[in-house]
N, C-alpha and C positions, 0 to 999 in steps of 0.2 A: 504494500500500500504506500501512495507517494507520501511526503511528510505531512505536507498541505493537510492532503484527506486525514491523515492520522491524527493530525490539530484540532484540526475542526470537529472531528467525529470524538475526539478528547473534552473540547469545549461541552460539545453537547450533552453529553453522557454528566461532565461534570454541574454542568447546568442545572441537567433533569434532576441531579441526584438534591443541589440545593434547593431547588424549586420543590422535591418532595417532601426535605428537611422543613422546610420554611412553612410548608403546608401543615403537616404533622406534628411541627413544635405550636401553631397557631391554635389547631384544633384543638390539643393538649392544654395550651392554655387555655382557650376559650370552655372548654368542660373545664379545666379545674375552677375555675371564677363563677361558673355554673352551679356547684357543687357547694362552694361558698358563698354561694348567692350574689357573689360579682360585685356585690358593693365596697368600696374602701371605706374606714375611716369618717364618721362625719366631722364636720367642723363648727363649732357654735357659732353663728351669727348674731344674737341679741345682747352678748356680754355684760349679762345686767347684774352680775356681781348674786348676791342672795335673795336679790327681788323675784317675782312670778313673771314671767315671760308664759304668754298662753295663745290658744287659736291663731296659729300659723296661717296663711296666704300662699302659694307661690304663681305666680301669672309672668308670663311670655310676650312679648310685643312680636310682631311678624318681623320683624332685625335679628331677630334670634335673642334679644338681649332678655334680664331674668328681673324683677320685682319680687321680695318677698316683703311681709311686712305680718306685722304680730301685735298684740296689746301688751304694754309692760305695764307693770306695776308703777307708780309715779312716788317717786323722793320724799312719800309724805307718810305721815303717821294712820290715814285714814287706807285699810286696806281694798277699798272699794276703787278706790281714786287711780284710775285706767288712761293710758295714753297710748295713739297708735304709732308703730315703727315703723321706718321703712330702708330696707338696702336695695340695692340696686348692683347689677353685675353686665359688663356687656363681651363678657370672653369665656361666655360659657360656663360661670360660678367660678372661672381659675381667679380672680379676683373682684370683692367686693367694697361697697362704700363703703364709707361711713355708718353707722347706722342714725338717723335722725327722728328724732320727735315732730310727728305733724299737727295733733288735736293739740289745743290747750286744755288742761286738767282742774277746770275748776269747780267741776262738778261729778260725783259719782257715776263711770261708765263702765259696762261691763263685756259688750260684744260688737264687734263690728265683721266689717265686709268688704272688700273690695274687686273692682273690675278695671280691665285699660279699656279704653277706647282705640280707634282707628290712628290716632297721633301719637298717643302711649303714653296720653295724660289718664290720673289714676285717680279713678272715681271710688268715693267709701262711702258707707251708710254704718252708723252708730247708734246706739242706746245709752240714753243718760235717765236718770233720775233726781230732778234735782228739787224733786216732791212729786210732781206730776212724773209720766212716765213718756219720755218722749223718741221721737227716731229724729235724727239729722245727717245734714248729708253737707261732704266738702270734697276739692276737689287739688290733685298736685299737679301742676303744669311747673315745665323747667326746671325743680328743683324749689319752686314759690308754691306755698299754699294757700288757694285763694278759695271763698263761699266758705261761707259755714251756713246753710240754710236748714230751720226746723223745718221735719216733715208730717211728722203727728206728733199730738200730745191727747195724755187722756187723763181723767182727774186722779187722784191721788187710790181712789178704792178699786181701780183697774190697772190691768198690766200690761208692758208692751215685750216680748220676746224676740231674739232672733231674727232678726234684718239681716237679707239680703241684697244681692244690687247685680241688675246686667245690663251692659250698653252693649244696645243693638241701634246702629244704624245715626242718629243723630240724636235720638231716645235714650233717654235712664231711665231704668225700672227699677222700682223697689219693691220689695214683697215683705212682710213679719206677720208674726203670730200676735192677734191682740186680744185679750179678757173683754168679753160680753157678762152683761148681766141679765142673764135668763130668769124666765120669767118663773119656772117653779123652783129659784133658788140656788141650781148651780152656775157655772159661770163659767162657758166651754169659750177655749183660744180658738178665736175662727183667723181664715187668712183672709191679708187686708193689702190692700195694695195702690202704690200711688206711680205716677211718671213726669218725666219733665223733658223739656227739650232744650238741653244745652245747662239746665242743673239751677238754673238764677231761682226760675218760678216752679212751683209743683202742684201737680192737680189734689183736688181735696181728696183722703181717704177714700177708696171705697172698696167694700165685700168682694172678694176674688170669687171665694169659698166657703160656704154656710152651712157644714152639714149636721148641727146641733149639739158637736160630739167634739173635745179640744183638737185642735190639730197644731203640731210642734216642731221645729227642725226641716224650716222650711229650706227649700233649693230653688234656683231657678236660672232658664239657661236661655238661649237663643235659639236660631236656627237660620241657616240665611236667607232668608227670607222676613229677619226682622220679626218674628212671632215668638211667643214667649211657650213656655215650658216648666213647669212648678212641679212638684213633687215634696209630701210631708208623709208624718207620722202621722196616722188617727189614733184616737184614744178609745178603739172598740176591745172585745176577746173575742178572738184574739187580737192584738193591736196588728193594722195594717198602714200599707205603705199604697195614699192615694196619689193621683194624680188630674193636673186638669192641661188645656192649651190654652191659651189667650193670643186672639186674633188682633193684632195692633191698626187703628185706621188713624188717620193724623188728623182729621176734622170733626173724630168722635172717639166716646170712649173706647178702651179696649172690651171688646166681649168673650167670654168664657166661658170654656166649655163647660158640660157637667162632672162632675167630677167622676173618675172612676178605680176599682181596687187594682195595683198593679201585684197585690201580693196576696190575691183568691188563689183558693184551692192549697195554703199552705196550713195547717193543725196548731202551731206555735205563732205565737207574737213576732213581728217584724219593727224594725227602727233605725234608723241611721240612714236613711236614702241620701246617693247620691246621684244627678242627673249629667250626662254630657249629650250633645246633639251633633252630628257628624256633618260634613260637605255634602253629603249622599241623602239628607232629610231623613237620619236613622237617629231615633232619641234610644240612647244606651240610659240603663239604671240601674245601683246595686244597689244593697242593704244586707245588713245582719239580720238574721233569723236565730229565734233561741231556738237550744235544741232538749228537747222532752227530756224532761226528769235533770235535768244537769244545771245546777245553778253557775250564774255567768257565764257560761258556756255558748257558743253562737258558731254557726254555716254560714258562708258569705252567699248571696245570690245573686243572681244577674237575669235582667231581661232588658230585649230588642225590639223594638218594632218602628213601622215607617209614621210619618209624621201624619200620615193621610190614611190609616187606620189600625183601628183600636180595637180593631173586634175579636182575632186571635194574639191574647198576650199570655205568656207564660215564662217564669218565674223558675231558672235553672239552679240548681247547687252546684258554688265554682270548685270543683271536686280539691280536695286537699285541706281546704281552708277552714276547719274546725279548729279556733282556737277559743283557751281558757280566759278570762279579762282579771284580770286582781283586782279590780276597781281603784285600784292606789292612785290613777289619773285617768285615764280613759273608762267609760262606764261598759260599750256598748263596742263591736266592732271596727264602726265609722269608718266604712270604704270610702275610696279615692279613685276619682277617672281620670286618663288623661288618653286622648287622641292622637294619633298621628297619620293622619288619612282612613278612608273609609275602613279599612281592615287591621290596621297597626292599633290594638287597646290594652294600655297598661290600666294596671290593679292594685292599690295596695289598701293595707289594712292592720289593724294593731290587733294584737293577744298575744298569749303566749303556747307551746307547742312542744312534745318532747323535752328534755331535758332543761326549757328555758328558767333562767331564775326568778323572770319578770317580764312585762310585756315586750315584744318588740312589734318591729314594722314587715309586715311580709310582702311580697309582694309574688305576683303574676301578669303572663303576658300572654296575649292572642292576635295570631296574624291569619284570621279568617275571618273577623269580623265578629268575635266572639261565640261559635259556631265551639272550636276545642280554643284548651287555655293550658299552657305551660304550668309542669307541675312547680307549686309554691315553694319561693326560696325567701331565706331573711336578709333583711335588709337594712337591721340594723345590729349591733354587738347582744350576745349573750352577756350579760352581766343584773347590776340586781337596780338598776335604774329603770323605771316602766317610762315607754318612749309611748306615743299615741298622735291622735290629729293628723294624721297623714295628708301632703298635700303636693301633687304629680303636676310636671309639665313633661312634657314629650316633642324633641323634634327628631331628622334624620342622623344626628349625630350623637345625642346622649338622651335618657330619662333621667328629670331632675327628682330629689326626693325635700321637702322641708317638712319637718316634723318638732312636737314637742316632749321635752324629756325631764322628767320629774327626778330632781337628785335629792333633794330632803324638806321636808315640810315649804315652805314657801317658793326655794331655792327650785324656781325649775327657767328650763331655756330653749332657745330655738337654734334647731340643730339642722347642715344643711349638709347632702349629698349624691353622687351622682354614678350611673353607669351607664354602659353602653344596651341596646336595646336587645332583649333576646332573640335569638334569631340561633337558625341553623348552625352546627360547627362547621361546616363549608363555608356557609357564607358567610361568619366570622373571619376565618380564617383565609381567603381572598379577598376581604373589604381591605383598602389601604386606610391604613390611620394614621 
């Protein structure tokens, strides 16, 4: 054989043999991180020292760039007294702000909510008490906090719960749970709901959802088509996870459907819905289901359907996903969606599972549309800290994770993390990164 050929046919063989290496070390890798469940290390982002750091955020602008933001505890002796945070990352979490205080804290708050917009100005909705029970709403452009506007207020002997918020379109929506007083005596949370355009002015209150019976742990999401999407807890036996749609028109109000069970035909109590609605008009929802005879014990569920009907919906168990809750911070499962095109759905979720000493974050993933779903990995460390509030963004390059994590009575914090998306060991292992 001449030399030439001999080189070349040397080159090749050597080539193939790195190209097989490189393949085979990839796949290797990519199963053992599998196996570990892929996550590294989180990193605190709230750095609040011994204060409560609570209800994590994490939201994505279409730049790729990351917001998260959380309620900390405020420098003061009243432990009610809530202020909201916010970091920001535009390298993919490899580097974050500052973290900055946006609400002023001069009155007891306890829950907030945030959305971006189209610019990736960051719209919130909040709960104060400052005797009456009010929602408000403000708004971060550039780095400047501007509006503080009340949205409801109710008298001092009613409640207002759990606000929401979604921009869709040139619209803000806000959705909570408010205390009625019924007339033989009890006093069921109906959903209440208001909207604005552009956040200055908000329409008055009014009845989303009325169905005699409290409803709690409200969601609400968009679709593009600028239509709205809600999904709560009822307070039936077993308790269920309803749903309605609201039809948005700009010259009238929004009108709403009737409400219906997304979690019929299950024997046990359901709670913790969470809603996402896909590019493809596909409203995805999960929730915790307890499971018979086992206290705190909970199956994560999932169901799918199209935006344009309601009439065959069914309620899967995401197989794997029984975990135990310690109540020591999280109560309830509390799943987490995040999208990445019509078939790419990450899942995560708190408990605890085998050997764990306290709660962690699990997660799963499905590249069918949620059709099958990768068996359950953890996603946060074994040790005796309970992590909870799970909160997912997803694009083609990593799944983000933000979560809160309870280290000793007050002392809790938000903790942030990320990995690559699950997928095939082939197609790990021939993605260039």
């Amino acid at each position: 054989m001449p030399f030439a050929r001999r080189t070349a046919s040397l080159v090749v063989a050597a080539a193939s043999t790195l190209l097989f290496l490189l393949i085979a070390g990839l796949t290797a890798w990519a199963s053992s991180l599998s196996d570990e469940g892929g996550w590294p290390p989180a990193i605190e982002l709230s750095q609040s020292g011994s204060s409560t750091s609570r209800g994590p955020t994490l939201l994505q602008q279409d730049d790729g760039s990351l917001h998260a933001f959380w309620m900390q505890q405020a420098a003061t002796t009243d432990t009610l007294r809530y202020t909201v945070y916010h970091a920001s990352s535009a390298d993919a979490g490899g580097n974050w702000s500052h973290t900055i205080p946006l609400t002023p804290t001069t009155t007891d708050r306890f829950e907030a909510a945030a959305d971006l917009d189209e610019y990736g100005g960051l719209r919130l909705v909040w709960r104060e008490s400052p005797g009456e029970h009010e929602v408000w709403y403000g708004q971060l452009w550039g780095g400047n906090w501007e509006e503080r506007v009340r949205i409801a207020a109710t008298e001092s002997v009613t409640n207002i719960v759990g606000p929401d918020v979604e921009v869709a379109g040139d619209w803000i929506h806000a959705v909570w749970s408010q205390e009625t007083l019924g007339e033989t005596g009890s006093n069921p949370y109906e959903v209440f709901y208001s909207r604005s355009e552009g956040g200055e002015v908000w329409s008055a209150p009014d009845l989303a959802a009325a169905t005699g019976r409290t409803s709690l742990q409200l969601r609400i999401a968009a679709d593009q088509h600028d239509n709205l999407h809600v999904v709560w807890w009822e307070d039936a036996k077993p308790r269920e996870i309803m749903y309605i749609s609201g039809t948005v028109y700009v010259t009238t109000d929004t009108v709403w459907s009737t409400p219906i069970t997304l979690s019929w035909g299950l024997s046990e109590s359901a709670a913790t819905p969470f809603i996402a609605v896909g590019s493809d008009d596909v409203v995805h929802v999960a929730f915790g289901v307890d499971v018979k005879d086992q206290v705190h014990v909970q199956d994560v569920y999932y169901t799918r359907f199209p935006i344009s009907d309601t009439s065959n919906i069914s309620a899967t168990l995401i197989p794997g996903s029984r975990v135990d809750i310690s109540q020591l911070l999280p109560t309830y499962a509390s799943p987490a969606i995040a999208l990445m095109g019509p078939d790419n759905l990450h899942l995560a979720w708190n408990g605890r599972q085998g050997g764990d000493y306290s709660d962690r974050i699990y997660y799963s993933a499905s590249q069918d549309g949620g059709t099958t779903w990768s068996d359950p990995v953890p996603a946060t460390l074994r040790d005796s800290w309970p992590d909870g509030f799970a909160s997912l963004a997803a694009d083609g390059q990593f799944v983000y994770l933000l979560y809160q994590q309870k280290v000793s009575g007050a002392d809790q914090d938000i903790h942030y993390t990320k990995r690559f998306p699950i997928r095939s060991p082939l197609a790990l292992a021939l993605k260039a990164y």
